[in-house]
N, C-alpha and C positions, 0 to 999 in steps of 0.2 A: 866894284869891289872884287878883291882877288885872294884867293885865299891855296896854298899848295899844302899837299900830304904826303906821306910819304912815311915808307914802315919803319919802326925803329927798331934798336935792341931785342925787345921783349917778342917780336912776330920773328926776328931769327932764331931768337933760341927755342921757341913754340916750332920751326922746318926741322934743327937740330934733335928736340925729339923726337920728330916726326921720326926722322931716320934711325935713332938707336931703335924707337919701337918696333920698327919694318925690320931690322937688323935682327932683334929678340924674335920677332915671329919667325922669320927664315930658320933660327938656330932651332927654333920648336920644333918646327914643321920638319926641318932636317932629321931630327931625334927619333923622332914620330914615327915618320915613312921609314927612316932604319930599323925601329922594333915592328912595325907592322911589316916591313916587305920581304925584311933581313937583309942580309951584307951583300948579297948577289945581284939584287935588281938595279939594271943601268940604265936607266929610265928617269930614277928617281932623281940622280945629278942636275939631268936636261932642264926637268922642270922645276926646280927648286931654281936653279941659275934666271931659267925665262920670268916666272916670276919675281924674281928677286927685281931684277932689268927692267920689269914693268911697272911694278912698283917703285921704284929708282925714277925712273920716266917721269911717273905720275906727280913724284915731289917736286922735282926740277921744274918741272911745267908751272905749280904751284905757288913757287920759291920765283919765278922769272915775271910771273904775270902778275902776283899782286905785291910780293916783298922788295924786287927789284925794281918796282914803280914809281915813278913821282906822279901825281894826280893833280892838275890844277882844276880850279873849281871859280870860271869869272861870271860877274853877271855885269851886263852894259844895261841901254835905255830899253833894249831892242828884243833880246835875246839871253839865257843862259847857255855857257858853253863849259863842256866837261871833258877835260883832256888826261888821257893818261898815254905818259911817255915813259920806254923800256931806252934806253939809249938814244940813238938817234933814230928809233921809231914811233910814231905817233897814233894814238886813236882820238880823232875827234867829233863830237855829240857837238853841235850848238841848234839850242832847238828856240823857237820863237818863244816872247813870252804868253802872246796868243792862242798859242798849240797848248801849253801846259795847262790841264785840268785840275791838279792840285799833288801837294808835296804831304808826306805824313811820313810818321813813327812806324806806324801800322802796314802791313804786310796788306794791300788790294784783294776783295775778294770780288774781283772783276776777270772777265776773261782780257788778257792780255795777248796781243800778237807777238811779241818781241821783250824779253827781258836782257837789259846788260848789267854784269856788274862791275863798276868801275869803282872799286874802295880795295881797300889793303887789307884788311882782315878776312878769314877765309872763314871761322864757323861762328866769331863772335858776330851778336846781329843789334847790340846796344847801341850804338853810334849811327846806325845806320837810317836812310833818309830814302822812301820810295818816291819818284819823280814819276808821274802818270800823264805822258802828254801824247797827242794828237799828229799822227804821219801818215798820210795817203791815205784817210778815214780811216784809220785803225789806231787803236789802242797799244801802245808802249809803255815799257819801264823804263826804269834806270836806279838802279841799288849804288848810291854813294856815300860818303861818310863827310860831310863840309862841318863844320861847328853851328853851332845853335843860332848863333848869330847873322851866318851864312843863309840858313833854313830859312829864318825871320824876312832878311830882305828880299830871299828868292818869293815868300808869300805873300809881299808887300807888292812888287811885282805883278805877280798876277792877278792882282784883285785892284790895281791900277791899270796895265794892258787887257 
């Protein structure tokens, strides 16, 4: 079973505010530091710009990692494998179905070594699916979003393997 995700419409125009808001705090902040510093301090320019540029950064990063993504999400006899590609770059997870401890709704409240997130939405946490399996004796995640159905056969899975 093979199932791909990928952000639509509604997560670009959720980066697109991101930006006007980041755009409205610079204008504040700008405002601000003019009535508290007055007209004279040239300081204020430097860092109103570096932040601006760092928070610019930070969206891009945002925008490239989960919105720019297609995520496949396959499961074989053998193994579940979770890929998410930027281009012609790839990250891929395929973990045994042996190593996986179990899949849930629910956020682990287990110490984990290693969390990844490989899903397109950045603060909604509804869709999403924690994967708790087993690497070099240690405890990993994996935060993805497959559909219910996906979930289903990944459970079916391990309580087979």
């Amino acid at each position: 079973m093979t199932e791909k995700n990928s952000a639509g419409i509604k997560e670009m125009i959720y980066s697109v505010l991101w930006a006007v808001v980041i755009l409205i705090g610079y204008d504040i902040t700008q405002t601000a530091m003019k009535l508290a510093l007055g007209e004279g301090y040239k300081g204020r320019d430097l860092i109103l710009t570096c932040s601006l540029i760092l928070a610019g950064c930070v969206l891009v990063y945002i925008v490239l990692t989960r919105y720019a993504s297609t995520f496949i999400y396959e499961i074989n006899e053998k193994s579940v494998c979770i890929t998410r590609k930027i281009g012609h770059r790839e990250r891929k997870y395929d973990i045994k179905n042996k190593d996986i401890r179990y899949i849930s709704k629910t956020q682990p409240n287990m110490s984990i070594e290693k969390s990844y997130k490989m899903k397109k939405t950045v603060f909604s946490h509804r869709s999403t699916y924690y994967l708790v399996y087993l690497q070099n004796g240690r405890l990993n995640m994996i935060e993805f979003e497959p559909s219910d159905a996906m979930a289903k056969e990944i459970e079916k899975k391990i309580k087979v393997g």
